[in-house]
MDAnalysis code that builds the backbone (N, CA, C; Angstrom):
import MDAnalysis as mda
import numpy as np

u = mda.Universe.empty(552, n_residues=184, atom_resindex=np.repeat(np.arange(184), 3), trajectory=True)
u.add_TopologyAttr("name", ["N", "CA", "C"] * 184)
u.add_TopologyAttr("resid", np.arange(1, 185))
u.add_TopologyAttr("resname", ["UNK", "UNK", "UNK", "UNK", "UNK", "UNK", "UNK", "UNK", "UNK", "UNK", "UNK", "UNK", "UNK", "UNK", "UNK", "UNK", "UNK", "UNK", "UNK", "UNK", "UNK", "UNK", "UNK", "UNK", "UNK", "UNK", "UNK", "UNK", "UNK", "UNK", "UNK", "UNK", "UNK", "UNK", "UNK", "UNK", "UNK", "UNK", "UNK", "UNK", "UNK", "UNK", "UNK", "UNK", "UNK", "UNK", "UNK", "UNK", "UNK", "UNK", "UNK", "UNK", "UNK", "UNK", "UNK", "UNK", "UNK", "UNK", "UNK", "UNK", "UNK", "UNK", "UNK", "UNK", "UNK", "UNK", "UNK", "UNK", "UNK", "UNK", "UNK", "UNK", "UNK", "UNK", "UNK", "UNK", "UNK", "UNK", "UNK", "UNK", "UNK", "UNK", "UNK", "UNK", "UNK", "UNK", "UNK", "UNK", "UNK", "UNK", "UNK", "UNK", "UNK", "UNK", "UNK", "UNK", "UNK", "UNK", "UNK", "UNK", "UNK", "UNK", "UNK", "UNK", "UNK", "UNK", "UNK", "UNK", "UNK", "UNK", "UNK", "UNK", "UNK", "UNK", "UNK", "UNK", "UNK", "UNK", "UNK", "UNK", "UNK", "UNK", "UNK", "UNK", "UNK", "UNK", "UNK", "UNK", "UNK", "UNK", "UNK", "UNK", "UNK", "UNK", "UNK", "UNK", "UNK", "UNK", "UNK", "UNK", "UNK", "UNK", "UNK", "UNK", "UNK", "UNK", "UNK", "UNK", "UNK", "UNK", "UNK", "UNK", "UNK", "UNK", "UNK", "UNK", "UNK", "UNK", "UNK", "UNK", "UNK", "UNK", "UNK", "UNK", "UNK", "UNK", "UNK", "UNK", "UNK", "UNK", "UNK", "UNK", "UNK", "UNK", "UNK", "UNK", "UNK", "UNK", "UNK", "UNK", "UNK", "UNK", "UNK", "UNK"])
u.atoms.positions = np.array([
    [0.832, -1.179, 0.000],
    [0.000, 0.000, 0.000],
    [0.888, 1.258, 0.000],
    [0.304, 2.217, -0.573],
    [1.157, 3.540, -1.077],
    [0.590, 4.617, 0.298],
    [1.525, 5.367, 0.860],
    [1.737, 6.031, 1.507],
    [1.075, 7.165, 0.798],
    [0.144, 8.607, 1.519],
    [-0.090, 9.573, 0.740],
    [0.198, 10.801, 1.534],
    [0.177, 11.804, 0.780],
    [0.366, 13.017, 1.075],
    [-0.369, 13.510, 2.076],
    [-0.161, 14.238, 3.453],
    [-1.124, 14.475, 4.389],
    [-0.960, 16.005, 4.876],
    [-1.626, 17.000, 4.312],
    [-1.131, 18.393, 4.035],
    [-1.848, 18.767, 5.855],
    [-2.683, 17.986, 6.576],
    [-3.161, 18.742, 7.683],
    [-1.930, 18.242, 8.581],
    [-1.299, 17.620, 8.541],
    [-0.181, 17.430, 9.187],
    [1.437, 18.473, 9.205],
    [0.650, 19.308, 7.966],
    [2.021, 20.460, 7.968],
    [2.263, 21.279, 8.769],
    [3.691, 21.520, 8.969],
    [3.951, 22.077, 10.177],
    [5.281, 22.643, 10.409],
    [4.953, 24.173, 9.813],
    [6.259, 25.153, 9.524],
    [6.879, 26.063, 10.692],
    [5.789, 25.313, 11.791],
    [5.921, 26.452, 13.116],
    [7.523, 27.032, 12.996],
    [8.531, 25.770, 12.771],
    [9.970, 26.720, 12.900],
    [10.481, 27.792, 12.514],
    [9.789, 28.190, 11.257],
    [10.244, 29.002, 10.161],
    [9.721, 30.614, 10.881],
    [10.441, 31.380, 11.173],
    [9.736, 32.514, 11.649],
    [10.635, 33.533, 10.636],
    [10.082, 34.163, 9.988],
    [10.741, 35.224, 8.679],
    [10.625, 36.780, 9.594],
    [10.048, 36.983, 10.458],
    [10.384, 38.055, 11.159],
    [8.879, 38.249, 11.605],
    [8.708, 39.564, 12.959],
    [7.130, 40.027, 13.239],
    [5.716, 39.846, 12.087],
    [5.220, 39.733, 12.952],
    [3.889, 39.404, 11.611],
    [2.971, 41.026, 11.590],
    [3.650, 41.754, 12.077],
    [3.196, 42.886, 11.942],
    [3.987, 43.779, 10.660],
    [5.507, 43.493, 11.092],
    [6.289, 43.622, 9.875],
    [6.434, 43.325, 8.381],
    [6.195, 42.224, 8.581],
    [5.611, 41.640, 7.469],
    [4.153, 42.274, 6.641],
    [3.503, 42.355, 7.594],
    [1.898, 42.781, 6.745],
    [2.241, 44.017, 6.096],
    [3.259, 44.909, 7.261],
    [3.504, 46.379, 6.381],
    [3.807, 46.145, 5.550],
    [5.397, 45.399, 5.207],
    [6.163, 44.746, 4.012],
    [4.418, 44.543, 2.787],
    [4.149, 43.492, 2.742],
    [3.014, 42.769, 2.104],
    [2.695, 44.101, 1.329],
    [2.339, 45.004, 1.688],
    [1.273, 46.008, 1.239],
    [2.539, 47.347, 0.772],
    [3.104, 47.455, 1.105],
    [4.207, 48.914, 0.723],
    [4.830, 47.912, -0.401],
    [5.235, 46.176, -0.640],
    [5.841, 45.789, -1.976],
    [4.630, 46.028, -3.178],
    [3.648, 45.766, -2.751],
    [2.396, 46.300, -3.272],
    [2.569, 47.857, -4.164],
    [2.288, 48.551, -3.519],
    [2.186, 50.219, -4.009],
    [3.661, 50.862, -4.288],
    [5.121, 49.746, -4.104],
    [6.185, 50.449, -4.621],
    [6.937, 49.954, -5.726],
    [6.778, 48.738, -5.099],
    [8.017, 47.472, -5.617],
    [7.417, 47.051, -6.892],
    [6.283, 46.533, -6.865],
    [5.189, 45.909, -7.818],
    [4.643, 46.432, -8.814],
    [4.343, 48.016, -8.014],
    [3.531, 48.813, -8.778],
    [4.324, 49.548, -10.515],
    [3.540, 49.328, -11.533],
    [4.402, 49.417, -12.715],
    [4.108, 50.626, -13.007],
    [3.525, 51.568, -12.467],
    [3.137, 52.890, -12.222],
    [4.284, 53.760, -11.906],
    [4.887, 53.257, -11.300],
    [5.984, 54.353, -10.266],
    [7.445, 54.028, -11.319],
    [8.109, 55.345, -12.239],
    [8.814, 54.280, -12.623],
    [10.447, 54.767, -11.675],
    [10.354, 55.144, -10.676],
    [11.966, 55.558, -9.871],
    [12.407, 54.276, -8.971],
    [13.447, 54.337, -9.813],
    [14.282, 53.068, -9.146],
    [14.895, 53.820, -8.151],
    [15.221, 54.686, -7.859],
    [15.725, 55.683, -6.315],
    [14.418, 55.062, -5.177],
    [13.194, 55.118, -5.780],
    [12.048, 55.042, -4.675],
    [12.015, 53.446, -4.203],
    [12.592, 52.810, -5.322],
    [12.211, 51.243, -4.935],
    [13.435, 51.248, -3.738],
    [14.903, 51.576, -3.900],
    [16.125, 50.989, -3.237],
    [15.635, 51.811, -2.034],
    [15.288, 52.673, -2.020],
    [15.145, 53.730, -0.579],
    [14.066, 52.913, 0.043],
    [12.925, 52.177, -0.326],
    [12.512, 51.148, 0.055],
    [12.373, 50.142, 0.993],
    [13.424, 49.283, -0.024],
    [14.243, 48.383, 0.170],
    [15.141, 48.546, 1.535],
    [15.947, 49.913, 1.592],
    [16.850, 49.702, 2.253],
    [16.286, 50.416, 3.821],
    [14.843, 50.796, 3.679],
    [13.999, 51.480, 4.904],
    [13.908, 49.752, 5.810],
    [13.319, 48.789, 4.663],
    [13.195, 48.023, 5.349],
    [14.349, 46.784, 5.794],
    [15.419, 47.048, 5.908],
    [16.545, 46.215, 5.991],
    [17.217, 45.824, 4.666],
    [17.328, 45.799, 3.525],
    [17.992, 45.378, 2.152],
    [19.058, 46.492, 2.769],
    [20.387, 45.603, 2.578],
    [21.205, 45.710, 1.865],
    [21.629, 46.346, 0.646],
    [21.961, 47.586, 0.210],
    [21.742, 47.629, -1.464],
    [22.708, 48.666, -1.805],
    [23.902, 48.464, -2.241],
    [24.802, 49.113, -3.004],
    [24.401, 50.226, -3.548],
    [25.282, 50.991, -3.924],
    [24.878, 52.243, -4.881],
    [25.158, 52.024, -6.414],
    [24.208, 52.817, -7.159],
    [23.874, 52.579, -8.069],
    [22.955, 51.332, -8.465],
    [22.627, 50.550, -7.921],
    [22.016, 49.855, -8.333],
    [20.340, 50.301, -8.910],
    [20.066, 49.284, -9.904],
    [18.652, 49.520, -10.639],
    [17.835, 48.608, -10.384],
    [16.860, 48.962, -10.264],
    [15.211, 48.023, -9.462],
    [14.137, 49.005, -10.205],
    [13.880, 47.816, -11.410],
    [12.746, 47.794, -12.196],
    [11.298, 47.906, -11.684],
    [10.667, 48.590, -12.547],
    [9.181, 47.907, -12.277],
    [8.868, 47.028, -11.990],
    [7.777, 46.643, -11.183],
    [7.201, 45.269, -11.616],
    [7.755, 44.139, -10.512],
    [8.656, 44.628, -9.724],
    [9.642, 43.736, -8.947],
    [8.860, 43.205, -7.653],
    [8.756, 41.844, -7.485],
    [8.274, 41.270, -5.790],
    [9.613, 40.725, -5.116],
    [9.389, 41.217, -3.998],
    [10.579, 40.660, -2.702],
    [9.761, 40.459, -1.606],
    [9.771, 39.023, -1.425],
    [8.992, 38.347, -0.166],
    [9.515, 39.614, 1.349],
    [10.562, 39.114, 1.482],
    [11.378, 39.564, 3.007],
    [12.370, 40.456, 2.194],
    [12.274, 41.841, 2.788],
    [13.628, 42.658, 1.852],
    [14.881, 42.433, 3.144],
    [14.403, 42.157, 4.361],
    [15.421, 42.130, 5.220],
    [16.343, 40.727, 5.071],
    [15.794, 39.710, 4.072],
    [16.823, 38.954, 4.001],
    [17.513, 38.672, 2.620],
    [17.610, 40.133, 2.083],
    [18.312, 40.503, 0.895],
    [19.391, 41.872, 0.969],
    [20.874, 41.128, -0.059],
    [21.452, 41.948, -0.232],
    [22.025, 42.128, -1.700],
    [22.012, 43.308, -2.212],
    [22.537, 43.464, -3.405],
    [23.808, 44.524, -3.990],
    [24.496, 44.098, -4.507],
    [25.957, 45.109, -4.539],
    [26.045, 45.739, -5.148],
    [26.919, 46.950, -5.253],
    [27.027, 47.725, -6.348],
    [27.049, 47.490, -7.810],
    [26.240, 48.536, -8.415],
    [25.996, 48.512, -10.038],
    [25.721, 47.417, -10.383],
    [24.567, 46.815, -9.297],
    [23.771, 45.642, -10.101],
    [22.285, 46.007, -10.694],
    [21.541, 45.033, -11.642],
    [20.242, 45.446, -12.221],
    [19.212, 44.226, -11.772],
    [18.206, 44.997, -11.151],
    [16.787, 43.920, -11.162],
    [15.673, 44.222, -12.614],
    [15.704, 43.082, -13.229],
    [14.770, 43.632, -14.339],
    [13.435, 43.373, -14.102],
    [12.192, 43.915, -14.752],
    [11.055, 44.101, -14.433],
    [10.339, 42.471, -14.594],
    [9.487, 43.065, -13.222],
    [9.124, 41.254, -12.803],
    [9.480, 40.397, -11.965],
    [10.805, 40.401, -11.861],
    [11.890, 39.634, -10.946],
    [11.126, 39.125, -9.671],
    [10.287, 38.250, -9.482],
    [10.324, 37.691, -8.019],
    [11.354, 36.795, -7.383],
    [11.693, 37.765, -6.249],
    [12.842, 37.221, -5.062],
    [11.800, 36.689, -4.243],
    [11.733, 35.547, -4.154],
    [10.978, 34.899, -3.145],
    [12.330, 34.667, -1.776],
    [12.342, 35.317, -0.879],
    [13.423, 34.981, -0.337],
    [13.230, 34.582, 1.081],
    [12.764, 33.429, 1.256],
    [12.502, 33.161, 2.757],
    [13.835, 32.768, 3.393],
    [14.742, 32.709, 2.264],
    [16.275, 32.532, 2.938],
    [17.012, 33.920, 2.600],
    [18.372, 33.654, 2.742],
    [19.065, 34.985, 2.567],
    [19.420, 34.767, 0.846],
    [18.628, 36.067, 0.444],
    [19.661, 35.947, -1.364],
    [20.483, 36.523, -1.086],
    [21.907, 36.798, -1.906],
    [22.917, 37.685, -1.796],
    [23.044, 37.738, -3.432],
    [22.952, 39.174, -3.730],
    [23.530, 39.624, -4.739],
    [24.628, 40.078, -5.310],
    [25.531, 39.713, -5.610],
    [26.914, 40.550, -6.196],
    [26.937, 41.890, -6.446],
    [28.240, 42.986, -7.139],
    [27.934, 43.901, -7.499],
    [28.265, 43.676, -9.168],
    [27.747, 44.275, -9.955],
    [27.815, 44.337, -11.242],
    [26.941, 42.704, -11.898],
    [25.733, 42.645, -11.249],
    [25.168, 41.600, -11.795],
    [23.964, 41.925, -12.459],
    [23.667, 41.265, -13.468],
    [22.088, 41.673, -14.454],
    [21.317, 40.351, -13.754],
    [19.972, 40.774, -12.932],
    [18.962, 39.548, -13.243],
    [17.930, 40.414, -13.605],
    [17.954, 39.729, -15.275],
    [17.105, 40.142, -16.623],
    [15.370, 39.568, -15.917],
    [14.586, 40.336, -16.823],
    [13.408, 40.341, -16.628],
    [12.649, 38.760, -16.480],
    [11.256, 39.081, -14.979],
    [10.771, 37.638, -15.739],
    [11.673, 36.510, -14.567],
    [13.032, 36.436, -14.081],
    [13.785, 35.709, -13.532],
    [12.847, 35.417, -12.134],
    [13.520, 34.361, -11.693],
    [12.753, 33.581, -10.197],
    [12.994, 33.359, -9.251],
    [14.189, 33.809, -8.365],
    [14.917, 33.028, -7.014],
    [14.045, 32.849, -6.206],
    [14.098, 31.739, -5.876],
    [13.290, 30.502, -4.870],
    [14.259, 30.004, -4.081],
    [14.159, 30.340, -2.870],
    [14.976, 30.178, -1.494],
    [14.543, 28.818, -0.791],
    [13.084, 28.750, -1.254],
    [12.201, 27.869, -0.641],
    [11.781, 26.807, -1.117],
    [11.585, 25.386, -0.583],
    [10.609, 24.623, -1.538],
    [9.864, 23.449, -0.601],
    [9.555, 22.743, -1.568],
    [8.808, 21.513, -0.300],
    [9.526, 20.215, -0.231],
    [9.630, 19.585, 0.589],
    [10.193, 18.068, 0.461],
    [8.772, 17.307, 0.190],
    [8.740, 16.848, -1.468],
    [7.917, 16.057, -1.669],
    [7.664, 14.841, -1.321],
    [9.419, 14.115, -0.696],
    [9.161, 12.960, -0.450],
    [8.540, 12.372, 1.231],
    [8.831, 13.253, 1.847],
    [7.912, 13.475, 3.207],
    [6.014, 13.881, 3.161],
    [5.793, 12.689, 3.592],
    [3.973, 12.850, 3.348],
    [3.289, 14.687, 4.285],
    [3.773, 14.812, 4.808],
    [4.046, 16.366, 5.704],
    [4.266, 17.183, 5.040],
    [5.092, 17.108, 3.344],
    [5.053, 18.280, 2.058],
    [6.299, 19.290, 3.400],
    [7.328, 19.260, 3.732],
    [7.712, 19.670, 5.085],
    [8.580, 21.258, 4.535],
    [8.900, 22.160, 4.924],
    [9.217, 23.417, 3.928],
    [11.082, 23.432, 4.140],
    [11.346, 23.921, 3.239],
    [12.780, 23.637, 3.056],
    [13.435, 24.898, 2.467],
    [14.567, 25.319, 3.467],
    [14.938, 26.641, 2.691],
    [16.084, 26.486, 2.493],
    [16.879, 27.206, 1.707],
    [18.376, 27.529, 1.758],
    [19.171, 28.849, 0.980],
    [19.727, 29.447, 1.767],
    [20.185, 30.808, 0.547],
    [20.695, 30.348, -0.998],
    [20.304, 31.352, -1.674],
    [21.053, 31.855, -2.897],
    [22.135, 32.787, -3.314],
    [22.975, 32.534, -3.376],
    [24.252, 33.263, -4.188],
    [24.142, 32.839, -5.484],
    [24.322, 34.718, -5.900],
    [24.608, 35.465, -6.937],
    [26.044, 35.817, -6.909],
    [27.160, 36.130, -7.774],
    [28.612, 36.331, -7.131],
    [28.936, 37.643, -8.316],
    [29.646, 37.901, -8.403],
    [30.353, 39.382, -9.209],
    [29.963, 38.968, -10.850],
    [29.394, 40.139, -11.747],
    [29.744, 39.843, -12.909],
    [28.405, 39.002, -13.289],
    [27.877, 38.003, -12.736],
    [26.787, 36.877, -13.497],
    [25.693, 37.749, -14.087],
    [24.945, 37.061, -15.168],
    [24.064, 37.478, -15.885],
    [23.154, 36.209, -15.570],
    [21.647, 36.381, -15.101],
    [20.756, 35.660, -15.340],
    [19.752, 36.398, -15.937],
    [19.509, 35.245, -17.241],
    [18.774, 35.640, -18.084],
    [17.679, 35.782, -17.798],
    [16.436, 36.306, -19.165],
    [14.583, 36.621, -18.770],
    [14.228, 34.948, -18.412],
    [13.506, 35.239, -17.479],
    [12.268, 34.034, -17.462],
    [13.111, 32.444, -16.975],
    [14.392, 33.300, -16.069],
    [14.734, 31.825, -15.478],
    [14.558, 31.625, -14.016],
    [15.314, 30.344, -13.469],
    [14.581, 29.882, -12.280],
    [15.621, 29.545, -11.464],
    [16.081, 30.148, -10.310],
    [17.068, 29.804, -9.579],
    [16.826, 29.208, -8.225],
    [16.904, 27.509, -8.224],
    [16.532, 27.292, -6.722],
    [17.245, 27.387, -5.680],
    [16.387, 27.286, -4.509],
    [16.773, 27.307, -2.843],
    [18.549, 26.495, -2.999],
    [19.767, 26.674, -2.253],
    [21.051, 26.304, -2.366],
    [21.705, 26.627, -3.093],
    [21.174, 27.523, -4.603],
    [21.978, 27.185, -5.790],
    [22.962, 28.882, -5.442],
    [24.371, 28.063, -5.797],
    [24.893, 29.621, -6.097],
    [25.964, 29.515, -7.252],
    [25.411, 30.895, -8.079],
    [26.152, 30.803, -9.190],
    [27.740, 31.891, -9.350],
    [28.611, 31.239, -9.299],
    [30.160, 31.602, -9.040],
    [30.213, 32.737, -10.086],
    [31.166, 33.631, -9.918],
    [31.602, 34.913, -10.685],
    [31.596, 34.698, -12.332],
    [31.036, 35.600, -12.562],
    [31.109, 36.075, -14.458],
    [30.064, 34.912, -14.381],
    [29.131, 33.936, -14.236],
    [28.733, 32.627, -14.655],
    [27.731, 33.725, -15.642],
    [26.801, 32.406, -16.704],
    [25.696, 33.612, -17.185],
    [24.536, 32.269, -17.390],
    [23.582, 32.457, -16.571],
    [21.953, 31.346, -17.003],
    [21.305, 31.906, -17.779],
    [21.318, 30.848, -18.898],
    [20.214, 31.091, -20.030],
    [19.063, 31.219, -20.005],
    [18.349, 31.933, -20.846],
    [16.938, 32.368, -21.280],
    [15.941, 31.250, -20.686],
    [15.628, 31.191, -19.673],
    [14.573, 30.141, -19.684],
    [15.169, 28.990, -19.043],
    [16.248, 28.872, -18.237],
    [17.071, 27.740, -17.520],
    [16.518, 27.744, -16.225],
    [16.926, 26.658, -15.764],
    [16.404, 26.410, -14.139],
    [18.030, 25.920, -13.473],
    [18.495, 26.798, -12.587],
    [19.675, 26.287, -11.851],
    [19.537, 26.077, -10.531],
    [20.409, 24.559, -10.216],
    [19.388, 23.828, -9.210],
    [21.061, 23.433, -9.143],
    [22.112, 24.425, -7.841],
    [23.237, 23.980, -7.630],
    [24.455, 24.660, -8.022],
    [25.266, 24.367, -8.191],
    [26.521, 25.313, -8.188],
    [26.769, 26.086, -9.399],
    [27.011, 26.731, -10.235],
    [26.877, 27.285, -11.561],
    [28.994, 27.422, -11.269],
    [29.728, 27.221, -12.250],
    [31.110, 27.530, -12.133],
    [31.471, 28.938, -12.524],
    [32.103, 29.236, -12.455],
    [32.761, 30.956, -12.504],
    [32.935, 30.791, -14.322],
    [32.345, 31.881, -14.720],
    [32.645, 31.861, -15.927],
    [32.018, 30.999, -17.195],
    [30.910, 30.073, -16.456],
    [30.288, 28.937, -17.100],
    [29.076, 29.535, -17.923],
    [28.985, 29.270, -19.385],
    [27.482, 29.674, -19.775],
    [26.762, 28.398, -19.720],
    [25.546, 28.583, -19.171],
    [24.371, 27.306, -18.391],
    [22.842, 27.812, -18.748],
    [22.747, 26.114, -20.015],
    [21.270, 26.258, -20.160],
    [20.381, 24.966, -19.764],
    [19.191, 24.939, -20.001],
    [18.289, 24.195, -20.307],
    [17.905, 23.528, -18.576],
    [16.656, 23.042, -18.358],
    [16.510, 22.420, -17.670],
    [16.424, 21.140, -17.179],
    [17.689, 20.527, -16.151],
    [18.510, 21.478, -15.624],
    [19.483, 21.705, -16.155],
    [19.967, 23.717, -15.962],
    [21.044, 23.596, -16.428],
    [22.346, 22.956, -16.292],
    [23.023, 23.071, -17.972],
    [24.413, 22.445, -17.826],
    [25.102, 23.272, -18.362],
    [25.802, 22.860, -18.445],
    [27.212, 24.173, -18.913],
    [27.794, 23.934, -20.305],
    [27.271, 25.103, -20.649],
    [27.328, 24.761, -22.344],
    [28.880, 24.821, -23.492],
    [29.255, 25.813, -22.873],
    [30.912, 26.334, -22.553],
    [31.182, 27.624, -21.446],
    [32.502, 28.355, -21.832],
    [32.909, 29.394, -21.475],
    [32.504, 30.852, -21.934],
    [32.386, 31.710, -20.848],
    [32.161, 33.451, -21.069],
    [33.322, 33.152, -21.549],
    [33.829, 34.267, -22.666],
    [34.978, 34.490, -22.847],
    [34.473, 36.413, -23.130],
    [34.694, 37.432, -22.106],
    [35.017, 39.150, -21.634],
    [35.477, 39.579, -22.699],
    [35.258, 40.485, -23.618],
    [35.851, 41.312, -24.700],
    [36.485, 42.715, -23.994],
    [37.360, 43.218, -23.971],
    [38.035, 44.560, -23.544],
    [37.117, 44.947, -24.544],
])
């Protein structure tokens, strides 16, 4: 007999992402700043961001359109770009590099479920981003994965794990297709 999934048995009590008062503010100000495709000052999003704990280099750009679960467990470095859309789901810590593009449409997922536990049980782990990487529109970066300096994820890839410094990585899951090779 097959074992089944038993979702009233879930039980995330551990996971505490910060006050639940904090949060609700968060909820509703990513709403009318972050989200909103109305507003187009990326000054208003980082001032934001960094009201509510982010981390965030100077110069950096934050698109329209952008969701960030927890901004307090995000950091991003100088002269990096969020493109429009970008959900940071970040119930873990993301860390962003400085001089990194994540192109429009992209996904970091900190979080996920252990399917093989009938409890569906929640599972987090940070993401690293490192100097230089490019992740492309409309990709998917899961909970653990960190992608090493200059790396670049393709259009539509899912990276699930270490990405190498300098590696171009497609398809799902990605693999490493060859080398960045930097033009002066």
């Amino acid at each position: 007999m097959q074992t089944k999934v038993d979702l009233s048995n879930y039980d995330n009590s551990w996971y505490d992402p910060g006050s639940k008062i904090k949060c609700m503010i968060w909820y509703f100000i990513n709403i009318l700043i972050l989200k909103n495709r109305w507003i187009p000052s990326s000054a208003l999003r980082v001032y934001t961001l960094r009201l509510f704990g982010s981390k965030i280099g100077k110069q950096v750009v934050i698109k329209p359109g952008v969701n960030v679960k927890y901004p307090w467990k995000l950091s991003i470095g100088d002269y990096s770009w969020i493109g429009e859309a970008v959900w940071i789901d970040n119930l873990d810590q993301v860390i962003i590099g400085k001089n990194v593009c994540v192109s429009q449409g992209a996904m970091l997922l900190s979080g996920n479920h252990n399917y093989k536990k009938t409890t569906f049980n929640l599972m987090i782990a940070p993401i690293t981003i490192e100097t230089g990487v490019w992740v492309g529109a409309k990709t998917i970066i899961c909970q653990g994965s960190t992608l090493k300096t200059h790396s670049v994820l393709t259009v539509g890839s899912i990276a699930n794990g270490i990405l190498e410094a300098y590696g171009i990585y497609k398809g799902n899951p990605a693999i490493k297709i060859k080398e960045r090779q930097l033009l002066l």
